[in-house]
FIDO-203834 format. One record per residue: chain; residue in three letters; z, x, y of N, C-alpha, C, O in turn. Coordinates in steps of 0.02 Angstrom, whole numbers, plus 50000, padded with zeros to 5 digits. Last residue first. Layout:
// residues N
   chain   resn     n.Z     n.X     n.Y    ca.Z    ca.X    ca.Y     c.Z     c.X     c.Y     o.Z     o.X     o.Y
       A    ala       Z       X       Y       Z       X       Y       Z       X       Y       Z       X       Y
...
//
This chain:
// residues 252
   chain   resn     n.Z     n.X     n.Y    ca.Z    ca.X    ca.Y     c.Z     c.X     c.Y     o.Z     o.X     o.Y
       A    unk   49245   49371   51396   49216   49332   51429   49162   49354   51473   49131   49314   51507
       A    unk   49370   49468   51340   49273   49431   51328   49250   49408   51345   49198   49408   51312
       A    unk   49462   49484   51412   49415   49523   51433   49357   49504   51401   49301   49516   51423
       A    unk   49523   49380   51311   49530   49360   51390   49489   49400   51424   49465   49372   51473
       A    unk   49570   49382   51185   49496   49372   51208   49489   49361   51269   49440   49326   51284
       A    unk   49715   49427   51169   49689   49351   51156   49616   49347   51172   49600   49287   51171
       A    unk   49738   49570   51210   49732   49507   51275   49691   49424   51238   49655   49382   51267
       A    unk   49714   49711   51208   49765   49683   51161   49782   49609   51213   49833   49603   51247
       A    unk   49618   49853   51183   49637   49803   51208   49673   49762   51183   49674   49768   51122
       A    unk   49654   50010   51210   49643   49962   51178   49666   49908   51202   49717   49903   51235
       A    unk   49548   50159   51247   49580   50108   51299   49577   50035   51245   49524   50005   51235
       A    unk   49554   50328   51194   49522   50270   51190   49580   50209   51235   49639   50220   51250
       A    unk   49558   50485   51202   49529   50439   51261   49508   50368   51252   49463   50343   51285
       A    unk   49564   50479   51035   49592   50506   51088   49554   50469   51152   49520   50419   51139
       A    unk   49578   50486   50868   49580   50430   50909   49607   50451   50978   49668   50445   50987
       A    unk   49613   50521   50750   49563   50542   50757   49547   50492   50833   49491   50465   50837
       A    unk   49751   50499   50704   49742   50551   50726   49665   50567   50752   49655   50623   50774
       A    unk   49784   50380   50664   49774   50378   50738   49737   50443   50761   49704   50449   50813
       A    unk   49884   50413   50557   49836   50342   50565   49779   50338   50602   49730   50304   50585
       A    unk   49984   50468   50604   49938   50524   50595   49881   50463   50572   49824   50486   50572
       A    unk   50050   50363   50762   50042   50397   50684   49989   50407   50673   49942   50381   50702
       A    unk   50037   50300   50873   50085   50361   50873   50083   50391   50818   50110   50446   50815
       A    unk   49958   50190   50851   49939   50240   50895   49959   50298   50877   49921   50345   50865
       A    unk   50061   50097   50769   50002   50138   50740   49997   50203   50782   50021   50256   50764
       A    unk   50145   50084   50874   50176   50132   50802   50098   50157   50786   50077   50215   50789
       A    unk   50062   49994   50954   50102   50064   50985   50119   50108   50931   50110   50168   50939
       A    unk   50065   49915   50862   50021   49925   50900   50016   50000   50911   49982   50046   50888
       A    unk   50196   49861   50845   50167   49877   50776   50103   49931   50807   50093   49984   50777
       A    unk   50199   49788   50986   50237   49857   50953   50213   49896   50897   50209   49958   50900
       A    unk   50157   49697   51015   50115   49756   51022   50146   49798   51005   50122   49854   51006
       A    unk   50221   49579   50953   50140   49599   50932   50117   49653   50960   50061   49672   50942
       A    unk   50316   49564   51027   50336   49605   50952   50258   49615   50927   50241   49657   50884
       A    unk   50296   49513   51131   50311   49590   51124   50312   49604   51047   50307   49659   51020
       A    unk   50169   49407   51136   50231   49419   51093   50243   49490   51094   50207   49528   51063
       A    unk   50033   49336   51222   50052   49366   51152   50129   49377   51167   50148   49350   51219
       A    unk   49989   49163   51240   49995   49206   51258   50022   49266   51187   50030   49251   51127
       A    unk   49844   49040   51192   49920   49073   51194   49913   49140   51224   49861   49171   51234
       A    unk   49706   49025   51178   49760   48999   51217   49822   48995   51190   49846   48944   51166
       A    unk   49617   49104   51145   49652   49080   51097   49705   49035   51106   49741   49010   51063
       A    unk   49555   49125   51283   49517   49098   51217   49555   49077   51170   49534   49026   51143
       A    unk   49617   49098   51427   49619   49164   51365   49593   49121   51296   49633   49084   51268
       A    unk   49634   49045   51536   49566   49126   51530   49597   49151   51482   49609   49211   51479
       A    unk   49712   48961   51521   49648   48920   51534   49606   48996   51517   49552   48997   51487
       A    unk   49846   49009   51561   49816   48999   51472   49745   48974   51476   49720   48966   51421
       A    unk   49841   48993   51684   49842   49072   51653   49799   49054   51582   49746   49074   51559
       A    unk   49843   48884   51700   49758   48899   51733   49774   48980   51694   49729   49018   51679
       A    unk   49967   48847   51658   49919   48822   51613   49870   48860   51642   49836   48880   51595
       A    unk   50058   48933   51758   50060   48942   51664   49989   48906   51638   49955   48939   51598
       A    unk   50046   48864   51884   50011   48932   51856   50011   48938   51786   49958   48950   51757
       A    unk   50112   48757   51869   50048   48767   51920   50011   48813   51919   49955   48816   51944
       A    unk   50228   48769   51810   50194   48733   51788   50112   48721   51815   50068   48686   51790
       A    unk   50280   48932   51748   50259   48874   51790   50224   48831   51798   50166   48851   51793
       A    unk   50293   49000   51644   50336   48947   51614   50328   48887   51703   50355   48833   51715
       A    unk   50230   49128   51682   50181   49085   51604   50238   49031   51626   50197   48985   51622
       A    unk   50316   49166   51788   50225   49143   51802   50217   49101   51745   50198   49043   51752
       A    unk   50421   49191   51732   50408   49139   51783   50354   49117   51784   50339   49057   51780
       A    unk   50380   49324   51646   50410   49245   51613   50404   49191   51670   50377   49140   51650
       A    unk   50325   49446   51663   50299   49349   51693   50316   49317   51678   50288   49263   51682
       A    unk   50457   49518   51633   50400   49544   51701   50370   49457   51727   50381   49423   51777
       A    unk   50497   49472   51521   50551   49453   51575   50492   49463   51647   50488   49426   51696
       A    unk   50354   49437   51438   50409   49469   51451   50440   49438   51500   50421   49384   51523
       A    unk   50231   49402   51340   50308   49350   51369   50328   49412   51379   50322   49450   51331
       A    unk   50062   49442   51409   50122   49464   51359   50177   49421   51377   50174   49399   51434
       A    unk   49907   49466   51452   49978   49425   51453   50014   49428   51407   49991   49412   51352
       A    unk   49838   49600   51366   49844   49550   51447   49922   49506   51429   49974   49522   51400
       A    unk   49871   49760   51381   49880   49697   51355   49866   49658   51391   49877   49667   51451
       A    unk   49810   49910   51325   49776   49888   51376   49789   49792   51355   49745   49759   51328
       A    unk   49843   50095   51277   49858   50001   51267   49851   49952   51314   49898   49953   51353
       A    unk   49743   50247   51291   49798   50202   51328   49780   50122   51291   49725   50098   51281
       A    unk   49797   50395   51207   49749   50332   51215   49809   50278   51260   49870   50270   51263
       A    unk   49802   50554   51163   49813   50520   51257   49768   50453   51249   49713   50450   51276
       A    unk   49835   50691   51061   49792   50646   51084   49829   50596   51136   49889   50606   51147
       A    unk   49831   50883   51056   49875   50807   51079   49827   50745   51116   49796   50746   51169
       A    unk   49765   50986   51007   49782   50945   50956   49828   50895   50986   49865   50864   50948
       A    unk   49711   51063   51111   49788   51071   51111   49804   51033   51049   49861   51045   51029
       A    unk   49589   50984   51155   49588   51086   51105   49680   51098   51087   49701   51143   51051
       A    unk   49647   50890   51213   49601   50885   51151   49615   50950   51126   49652   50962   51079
       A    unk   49683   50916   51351   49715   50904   51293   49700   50904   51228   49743   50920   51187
       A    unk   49538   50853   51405   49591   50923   51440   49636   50948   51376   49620   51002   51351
       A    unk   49527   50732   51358   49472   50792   51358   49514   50836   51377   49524   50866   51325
       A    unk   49644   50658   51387   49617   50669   51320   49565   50718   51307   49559   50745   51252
       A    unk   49649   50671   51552   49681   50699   51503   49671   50716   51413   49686   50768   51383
       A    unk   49548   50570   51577   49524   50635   51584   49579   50677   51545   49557   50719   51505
       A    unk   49603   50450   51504   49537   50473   51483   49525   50550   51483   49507   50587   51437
       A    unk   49720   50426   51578   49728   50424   51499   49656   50473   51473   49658   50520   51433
       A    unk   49667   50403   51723   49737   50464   51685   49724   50500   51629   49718   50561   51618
       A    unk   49591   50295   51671   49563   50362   51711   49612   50431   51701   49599   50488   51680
       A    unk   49705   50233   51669   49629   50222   51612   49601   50282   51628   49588   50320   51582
       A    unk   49777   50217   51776   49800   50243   51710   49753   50249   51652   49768   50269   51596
       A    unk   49714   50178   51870   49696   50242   51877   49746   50272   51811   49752   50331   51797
       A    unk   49707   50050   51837   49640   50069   51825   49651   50157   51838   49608   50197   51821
       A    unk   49833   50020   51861   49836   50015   51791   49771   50039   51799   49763   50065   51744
       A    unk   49820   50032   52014   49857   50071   51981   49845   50089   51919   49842   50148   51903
       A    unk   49729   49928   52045   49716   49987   52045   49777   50047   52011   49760   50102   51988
       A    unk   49824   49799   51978   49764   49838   51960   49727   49907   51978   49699   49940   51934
       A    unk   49943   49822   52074   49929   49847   52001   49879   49839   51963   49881   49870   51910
       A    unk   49861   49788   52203   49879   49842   52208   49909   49880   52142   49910   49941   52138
       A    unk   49800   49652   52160   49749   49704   52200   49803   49775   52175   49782   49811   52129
       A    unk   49840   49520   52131   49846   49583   52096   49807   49677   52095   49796   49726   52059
       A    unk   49763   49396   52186   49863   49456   52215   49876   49496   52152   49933   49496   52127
       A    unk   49647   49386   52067   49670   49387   52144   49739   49382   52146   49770   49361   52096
       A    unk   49567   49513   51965   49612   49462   51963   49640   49436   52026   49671   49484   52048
       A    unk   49460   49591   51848   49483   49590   51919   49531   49517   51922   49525   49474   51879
       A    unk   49499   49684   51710   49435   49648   51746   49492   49625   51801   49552   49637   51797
       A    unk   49537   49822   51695   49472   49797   51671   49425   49745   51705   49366   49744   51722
       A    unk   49650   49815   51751   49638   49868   51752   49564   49867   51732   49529   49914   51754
       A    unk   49708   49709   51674   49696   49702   51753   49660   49770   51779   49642   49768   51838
       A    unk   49741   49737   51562   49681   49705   51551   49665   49712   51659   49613   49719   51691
       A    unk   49833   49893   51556   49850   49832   51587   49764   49779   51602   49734   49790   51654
       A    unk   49944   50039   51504   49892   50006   51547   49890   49934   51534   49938   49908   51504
       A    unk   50042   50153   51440   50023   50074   51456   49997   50056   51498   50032   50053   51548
       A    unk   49994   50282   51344   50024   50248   51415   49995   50180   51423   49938   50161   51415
       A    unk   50039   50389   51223   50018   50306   51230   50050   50292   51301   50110   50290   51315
       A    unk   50011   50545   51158   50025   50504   51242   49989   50426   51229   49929   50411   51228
       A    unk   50061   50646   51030   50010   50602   51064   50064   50550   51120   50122   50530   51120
       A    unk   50040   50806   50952   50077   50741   50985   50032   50688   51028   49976   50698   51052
       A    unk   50045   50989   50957   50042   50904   50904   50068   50863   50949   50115   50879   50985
       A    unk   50076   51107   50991   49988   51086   50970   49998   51064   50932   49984   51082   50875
       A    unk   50191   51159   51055   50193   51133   50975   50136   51123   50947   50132   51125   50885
       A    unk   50129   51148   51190   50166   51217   51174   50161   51224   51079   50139   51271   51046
       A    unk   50078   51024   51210   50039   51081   51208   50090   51119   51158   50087   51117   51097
       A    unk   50241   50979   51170   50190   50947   51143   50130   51000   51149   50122   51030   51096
       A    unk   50283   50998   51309   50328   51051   51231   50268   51013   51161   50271   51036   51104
       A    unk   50221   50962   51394   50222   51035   51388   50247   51061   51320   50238   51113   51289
       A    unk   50230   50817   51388   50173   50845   51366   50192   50913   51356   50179   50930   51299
       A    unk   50376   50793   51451   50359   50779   51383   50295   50828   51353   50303   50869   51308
       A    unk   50298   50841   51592   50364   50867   51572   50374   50867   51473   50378   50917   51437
       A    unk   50169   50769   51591   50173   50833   51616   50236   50834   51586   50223   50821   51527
       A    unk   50203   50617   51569   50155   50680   51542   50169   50744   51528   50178   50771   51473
       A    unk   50303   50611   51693   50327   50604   51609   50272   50657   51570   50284   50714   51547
       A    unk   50233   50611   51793   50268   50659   51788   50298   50658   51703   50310   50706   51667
       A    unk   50109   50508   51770   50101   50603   51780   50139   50614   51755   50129   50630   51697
       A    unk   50198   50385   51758   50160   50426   51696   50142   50502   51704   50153   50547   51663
       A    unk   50230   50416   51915   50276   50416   51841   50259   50442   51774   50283   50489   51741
       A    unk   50131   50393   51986   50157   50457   51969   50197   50464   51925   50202   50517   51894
       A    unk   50090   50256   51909   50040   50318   51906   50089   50391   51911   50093   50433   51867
       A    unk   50209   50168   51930   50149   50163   51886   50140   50227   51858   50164   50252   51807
       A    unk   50277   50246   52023   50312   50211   51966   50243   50205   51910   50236   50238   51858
       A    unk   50171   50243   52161   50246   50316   52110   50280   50281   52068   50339   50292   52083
       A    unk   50137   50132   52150   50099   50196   52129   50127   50242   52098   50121   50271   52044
       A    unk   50218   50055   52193   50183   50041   52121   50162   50097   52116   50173   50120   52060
       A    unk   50251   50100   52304   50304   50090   52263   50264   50091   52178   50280   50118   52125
       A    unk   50125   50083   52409   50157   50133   52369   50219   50138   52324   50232   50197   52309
       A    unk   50127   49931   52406   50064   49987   52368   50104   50067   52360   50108   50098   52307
       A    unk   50257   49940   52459   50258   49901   52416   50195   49940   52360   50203   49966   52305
       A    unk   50216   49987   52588   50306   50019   52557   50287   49993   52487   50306   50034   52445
       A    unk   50130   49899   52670   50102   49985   52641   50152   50001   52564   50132   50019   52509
       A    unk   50130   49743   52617   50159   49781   52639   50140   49874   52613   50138   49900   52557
       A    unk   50019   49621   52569   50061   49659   52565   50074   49721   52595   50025   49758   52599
       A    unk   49941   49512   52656   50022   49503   52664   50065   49575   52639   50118   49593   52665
       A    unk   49832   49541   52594   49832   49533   52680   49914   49535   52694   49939   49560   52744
       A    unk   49826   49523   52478   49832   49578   52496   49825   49583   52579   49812   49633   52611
       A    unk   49961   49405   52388   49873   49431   52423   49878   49490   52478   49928   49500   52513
       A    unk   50048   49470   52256   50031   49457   52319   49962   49447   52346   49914   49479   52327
       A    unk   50150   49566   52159   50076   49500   52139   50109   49470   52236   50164   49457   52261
       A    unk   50179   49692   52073   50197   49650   52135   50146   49603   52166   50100   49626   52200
       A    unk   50263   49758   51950   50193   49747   51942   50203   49702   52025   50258   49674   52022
       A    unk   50311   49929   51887   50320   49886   51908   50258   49832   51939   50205   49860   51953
       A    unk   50369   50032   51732   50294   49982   51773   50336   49944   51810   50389   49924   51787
       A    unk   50366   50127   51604   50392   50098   51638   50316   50075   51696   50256   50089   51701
       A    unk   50288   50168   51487   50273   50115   51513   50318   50070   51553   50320   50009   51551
       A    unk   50225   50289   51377   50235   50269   51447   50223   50228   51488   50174   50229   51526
       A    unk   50285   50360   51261   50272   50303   51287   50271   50302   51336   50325   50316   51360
       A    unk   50239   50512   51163   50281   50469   51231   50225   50410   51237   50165   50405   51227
       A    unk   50298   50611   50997   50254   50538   51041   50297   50541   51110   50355   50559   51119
       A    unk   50358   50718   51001   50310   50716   50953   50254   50650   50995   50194   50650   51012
       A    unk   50483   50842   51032   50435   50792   51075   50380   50794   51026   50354   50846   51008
       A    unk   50605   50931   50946   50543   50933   50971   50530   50852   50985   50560   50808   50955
       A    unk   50753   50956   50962   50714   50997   50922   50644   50983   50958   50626   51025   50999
       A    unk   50860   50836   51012   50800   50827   50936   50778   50891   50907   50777   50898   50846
       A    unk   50919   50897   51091   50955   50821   51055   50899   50842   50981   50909   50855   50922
       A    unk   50829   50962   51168   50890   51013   51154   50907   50974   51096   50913   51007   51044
       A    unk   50731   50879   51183   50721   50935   51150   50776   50976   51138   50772   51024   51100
       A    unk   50813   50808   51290   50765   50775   51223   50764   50833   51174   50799   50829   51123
       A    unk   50843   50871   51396   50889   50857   51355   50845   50825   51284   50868   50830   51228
       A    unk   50706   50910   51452   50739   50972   51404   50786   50935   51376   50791   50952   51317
       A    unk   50656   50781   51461   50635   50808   51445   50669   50849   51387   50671   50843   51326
       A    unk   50759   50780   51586   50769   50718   51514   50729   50749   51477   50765   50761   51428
       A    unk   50736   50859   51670   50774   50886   51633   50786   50825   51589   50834   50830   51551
       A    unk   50619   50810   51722   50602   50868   51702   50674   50883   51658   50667   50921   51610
       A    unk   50659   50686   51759   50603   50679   51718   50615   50758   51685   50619   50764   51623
       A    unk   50724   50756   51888   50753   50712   51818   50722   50691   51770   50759   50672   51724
       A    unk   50622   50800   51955   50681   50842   51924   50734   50812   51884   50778   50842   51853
       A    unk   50539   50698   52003   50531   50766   51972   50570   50779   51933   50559   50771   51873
       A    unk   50568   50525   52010   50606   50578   52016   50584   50643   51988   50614   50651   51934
       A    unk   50508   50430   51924   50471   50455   52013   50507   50520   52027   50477   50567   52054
       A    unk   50577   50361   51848   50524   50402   51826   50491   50433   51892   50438   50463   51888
       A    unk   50743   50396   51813   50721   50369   51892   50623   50393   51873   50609   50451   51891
       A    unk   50870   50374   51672   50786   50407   51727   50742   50364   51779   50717   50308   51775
       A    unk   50965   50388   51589   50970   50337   51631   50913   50391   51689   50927   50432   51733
       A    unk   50942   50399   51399   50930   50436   51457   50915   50401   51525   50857   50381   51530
       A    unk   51009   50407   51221   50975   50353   51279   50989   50394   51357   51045   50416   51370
       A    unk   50940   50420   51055   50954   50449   51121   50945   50403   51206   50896   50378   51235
       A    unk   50948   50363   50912   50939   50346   50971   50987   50400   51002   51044   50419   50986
       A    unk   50893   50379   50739   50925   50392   50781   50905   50388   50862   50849   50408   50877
       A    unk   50872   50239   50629   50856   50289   50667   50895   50306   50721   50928   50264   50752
       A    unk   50892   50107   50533   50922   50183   50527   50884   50230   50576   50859   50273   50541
       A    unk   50918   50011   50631   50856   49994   50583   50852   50077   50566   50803   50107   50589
       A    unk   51026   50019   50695   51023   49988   50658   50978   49962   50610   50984   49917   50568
       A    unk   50981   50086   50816   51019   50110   50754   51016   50074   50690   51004   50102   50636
       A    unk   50918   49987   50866   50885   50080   50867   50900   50095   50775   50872   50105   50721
       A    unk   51020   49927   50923   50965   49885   50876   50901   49930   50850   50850   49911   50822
       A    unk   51065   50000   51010   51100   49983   50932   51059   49938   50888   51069   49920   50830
       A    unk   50984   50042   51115   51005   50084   51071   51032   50054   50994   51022   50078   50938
       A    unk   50960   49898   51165   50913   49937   51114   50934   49994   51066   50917   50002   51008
       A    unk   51088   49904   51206   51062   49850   51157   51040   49870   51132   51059   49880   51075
       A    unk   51090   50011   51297   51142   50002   51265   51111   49961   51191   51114   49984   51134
       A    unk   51009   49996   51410   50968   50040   51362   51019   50023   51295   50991   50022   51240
       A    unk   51086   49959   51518   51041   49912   51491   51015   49930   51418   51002   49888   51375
       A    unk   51178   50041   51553   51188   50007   51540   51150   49962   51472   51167   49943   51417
       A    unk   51076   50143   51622   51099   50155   51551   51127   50101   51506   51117   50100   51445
       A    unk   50934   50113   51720   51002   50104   51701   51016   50114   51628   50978   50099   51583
       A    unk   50813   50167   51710   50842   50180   51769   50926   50159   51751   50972   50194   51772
       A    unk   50755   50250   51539   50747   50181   51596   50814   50217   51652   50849   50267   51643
       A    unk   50735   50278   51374   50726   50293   51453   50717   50211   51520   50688   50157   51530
       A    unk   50767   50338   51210   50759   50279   51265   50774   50298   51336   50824   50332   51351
       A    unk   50706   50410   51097   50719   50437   51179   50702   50363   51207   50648   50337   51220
       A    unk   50715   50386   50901   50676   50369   50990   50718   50394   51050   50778   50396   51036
       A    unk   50635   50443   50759   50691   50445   50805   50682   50419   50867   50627   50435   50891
       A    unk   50548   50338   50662   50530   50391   50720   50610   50379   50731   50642   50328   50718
       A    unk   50509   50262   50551   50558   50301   50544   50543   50349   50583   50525   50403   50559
       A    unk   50464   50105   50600   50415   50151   50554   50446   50229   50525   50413   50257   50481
       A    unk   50580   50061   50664   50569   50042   50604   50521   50077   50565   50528   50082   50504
       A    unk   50528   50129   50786   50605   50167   50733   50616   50140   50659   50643   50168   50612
       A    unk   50430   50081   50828   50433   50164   50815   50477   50169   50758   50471   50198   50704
       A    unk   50487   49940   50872   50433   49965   50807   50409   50032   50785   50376   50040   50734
       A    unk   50581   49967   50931   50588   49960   50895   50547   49978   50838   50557   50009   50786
       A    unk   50510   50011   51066   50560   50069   51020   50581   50048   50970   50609   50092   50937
       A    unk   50426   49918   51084   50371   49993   51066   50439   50020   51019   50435   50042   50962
       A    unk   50507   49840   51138   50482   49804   51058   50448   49861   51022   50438   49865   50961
       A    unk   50568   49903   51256   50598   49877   51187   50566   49859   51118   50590   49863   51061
       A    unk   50424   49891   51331   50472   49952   51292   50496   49959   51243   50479   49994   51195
       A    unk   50423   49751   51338   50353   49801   51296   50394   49863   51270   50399   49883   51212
       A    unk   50576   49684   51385   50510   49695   51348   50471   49748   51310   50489   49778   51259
       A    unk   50695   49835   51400   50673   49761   51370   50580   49780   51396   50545   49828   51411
       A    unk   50715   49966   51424   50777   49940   51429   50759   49838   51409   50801   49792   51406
       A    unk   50623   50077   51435   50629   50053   51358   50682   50002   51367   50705   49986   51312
       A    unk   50534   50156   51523   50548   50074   51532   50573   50042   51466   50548   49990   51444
       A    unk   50472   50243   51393   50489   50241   51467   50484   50175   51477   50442   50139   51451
       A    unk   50524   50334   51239   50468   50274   51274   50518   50277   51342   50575   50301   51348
       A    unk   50480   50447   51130   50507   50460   51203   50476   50388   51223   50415   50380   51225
       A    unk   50518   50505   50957   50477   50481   51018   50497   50452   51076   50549   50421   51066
       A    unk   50498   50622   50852   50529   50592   50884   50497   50563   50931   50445   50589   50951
       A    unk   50462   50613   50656   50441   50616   50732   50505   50587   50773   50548   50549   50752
       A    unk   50532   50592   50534   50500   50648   50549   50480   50666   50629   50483   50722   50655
       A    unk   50391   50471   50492   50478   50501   50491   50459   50570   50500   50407   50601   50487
       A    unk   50328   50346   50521   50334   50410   50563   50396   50461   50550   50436   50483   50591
       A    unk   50184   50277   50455   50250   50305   50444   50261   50372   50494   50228   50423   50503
       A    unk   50148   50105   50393   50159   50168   50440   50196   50210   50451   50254   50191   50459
       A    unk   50042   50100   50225   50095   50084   50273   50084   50149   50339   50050   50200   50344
       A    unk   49959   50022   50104   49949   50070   50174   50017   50047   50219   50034   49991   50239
       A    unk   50000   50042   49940   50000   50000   50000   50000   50044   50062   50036   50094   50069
//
């Protein structure tokens, strides 16, 4: 029977404190990855950690500001001091700020950016080095169907999630001779805490479900399994690719 399997690996997800995160660190740890939970509060990371544990893997949990240089840079070394070595990163802290773009504010386009985009840089870059250095590992960054096709008050995380496609791409050629592959997960509507308002309004939830062919939305726990594949030797032949994961909503 084909299964997935990561024992043996450790892996680093960002924004791991709920949704997409949470369901990526579960489904790592159930495949038998150790995980680096990351997010801005520790508090929060608490749950996951024991629901880490509890599917026998070991949890590390790290309270990271992803914009911050020098805390990215030493979660990093504490990872590698805790484990030994960086095998997978997740990268999918995100913030997303739905507006029309006449109203939004400079403070706001740039907030997404250094969270979105410089974030993933700086994780890359810090995680990635002991990954070159080891010539093994792979970069799943989370990107975003908005990133594909266009959407109105979503001007300023679509360009973001489009320069994570572009991130993801040129890095996989750069990286490639290093043996570390860089594909990015590309979901459309997902239940998280991020749109739970939007899908459960009554003026927006249905015209949302109206652009997706299967009409439903998806289930964190449906992209996790997702994310495990990526991260396993399953995968190994699989670099600059952008997957989609949106009910048929980019078919159209």
């Amino acid at each position: 029977m084909l299964t997935i399997s990561l024992e043996g690996k450790v892996a680093v997800v960002t924004g791991a404190s709920r949704g997409l995160g949470a369901a990526a660190a579960r489904s790592l740890a159930e495949a038998g990855a150790d995980v680096v939970l990351i997010a801005r509060k520790l508090e929060e990371l608490e749950a996951v950690k024991a629901e880490v544990e509890e599917l026998g893997a070991r949890a590390l949990v790290i309270a990271v500001d992803v914009t911050n240089e020098a805390a990215v840079e030493a979660a990093a070394d504490q990872a590698v001091a805790v484990f030994g070595h960086i095998d997978v990163l997740v990268n999918n802290a995100g913030v997303a700020p739905v507006g029309p773009l006449l109203e939004l504010e400079l403070s706001a386009l740039r907030s997404v950016f250094e969270v979105n985009v410089f974030g993933a840089f700086l994780c890359a870059r810090a995680f990635g080095a002991h990954m070159v250095a080891q010539r093994r590992g792979t970069i799943i960054n989370m990107g975003s169907i908005a990133a594909l096709a266009g959407e109105a008050e979503l001007t300023a995380y679509s360009a973001s999630k489009g320069a994570i496609v572009a991130f993801t791409q040129s890095l996989a050629i750069e990286w490639a001779r290093h043996n570390v592959t860089v594909n990015c997960l590309a979901p459309g509507h997902v239940r998280t805490d991020l749109n739970r308002r939007a899908l459960d309004d009554p003026n927006i939830g249905p015209k949302m479900m109206q652009k997706i062919p299967l009409r439903r939305v998806g289930q964190p726990e449906e992209v996790g399994p997702l994310v495990a594949y990526l991260a396993s030797d399953l995968a190994a032949y699989m670099t600059g690719s952008v997957v989609v994961f949106d009910g048929g909503q980019t078919a159209h």
